[in-house]
C-alpha positions in Angstrom: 2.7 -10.6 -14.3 6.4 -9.5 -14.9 6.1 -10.5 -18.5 2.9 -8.2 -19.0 4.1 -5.4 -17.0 7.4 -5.4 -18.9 5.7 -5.5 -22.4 3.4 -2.5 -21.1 6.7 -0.6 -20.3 8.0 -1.2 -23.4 4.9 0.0 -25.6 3.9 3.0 -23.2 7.4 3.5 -23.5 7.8 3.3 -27.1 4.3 5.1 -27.3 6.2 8.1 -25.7 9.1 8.4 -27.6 6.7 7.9 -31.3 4.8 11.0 -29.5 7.9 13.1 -28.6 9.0 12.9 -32.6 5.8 13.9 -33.8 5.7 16.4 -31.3 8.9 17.8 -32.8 8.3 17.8 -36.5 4.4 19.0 -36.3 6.6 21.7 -34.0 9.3 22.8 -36.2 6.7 22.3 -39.5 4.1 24.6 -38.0 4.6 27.9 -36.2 0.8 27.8 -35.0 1.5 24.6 -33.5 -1.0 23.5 -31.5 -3.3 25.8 -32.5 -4.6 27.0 -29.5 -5.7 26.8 -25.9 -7.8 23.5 -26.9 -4.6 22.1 -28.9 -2.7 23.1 -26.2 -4.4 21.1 -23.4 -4.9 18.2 -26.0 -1.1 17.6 -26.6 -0.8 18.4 -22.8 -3.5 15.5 -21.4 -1.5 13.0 -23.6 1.9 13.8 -23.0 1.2 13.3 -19.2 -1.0 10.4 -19.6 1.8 8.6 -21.6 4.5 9.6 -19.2 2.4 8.6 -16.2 1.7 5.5 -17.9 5.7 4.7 -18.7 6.7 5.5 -15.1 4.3 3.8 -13.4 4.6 0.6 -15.8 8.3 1.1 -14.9 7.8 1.2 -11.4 5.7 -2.0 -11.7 8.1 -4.1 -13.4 11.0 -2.8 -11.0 9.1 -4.2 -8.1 7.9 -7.8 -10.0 11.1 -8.7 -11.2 13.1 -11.2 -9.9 17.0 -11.6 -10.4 18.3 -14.9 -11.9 20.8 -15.3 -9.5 20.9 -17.4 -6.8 20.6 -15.8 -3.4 20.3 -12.5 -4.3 16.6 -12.6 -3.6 17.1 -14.8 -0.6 15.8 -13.4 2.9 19.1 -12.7 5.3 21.1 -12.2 1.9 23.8 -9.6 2.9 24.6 -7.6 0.0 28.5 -6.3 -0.1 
């Protein structure tokens, strides 16, 4: 599951940042960017989905993943 959850962060993620530049340059190409109320809420409902989506996929994987090293996940470990 750490595998998937990582390679859902990184396309969410990636998804996100493909969004913000198109954002920008459909922004700075168009003064009646979006258009609208309807544009609006449009560009809103996905930029929120796709953030949601990359912090919770983050979130995920932060809890999944295991260290390599040996005994940090160990129970009793003291950290220092």
């Amino acid at each position: 599951m750490t595998v998937l959850a990582l390679r859902i962060f990184y396309v969410l993620g990636g998804l996100l940042a493909v969004w913000a530049v198109i954002l920008a340059a459909l922004g700075l190409s168009s003064a009646r960017f979006p258009g609208g109320h309807g544009g609006q809420r449009v560009v809103l409902a996905i930029s929120i989905a796709l953030v949601a989506g990359a912090i919770g996929s983050a979130i995920v994987t932060s809890k999944t993943e295991k260290s390599e090293q040996p005994g940090i996940n160990a129970p009793g470990t003291v950290h220092k």
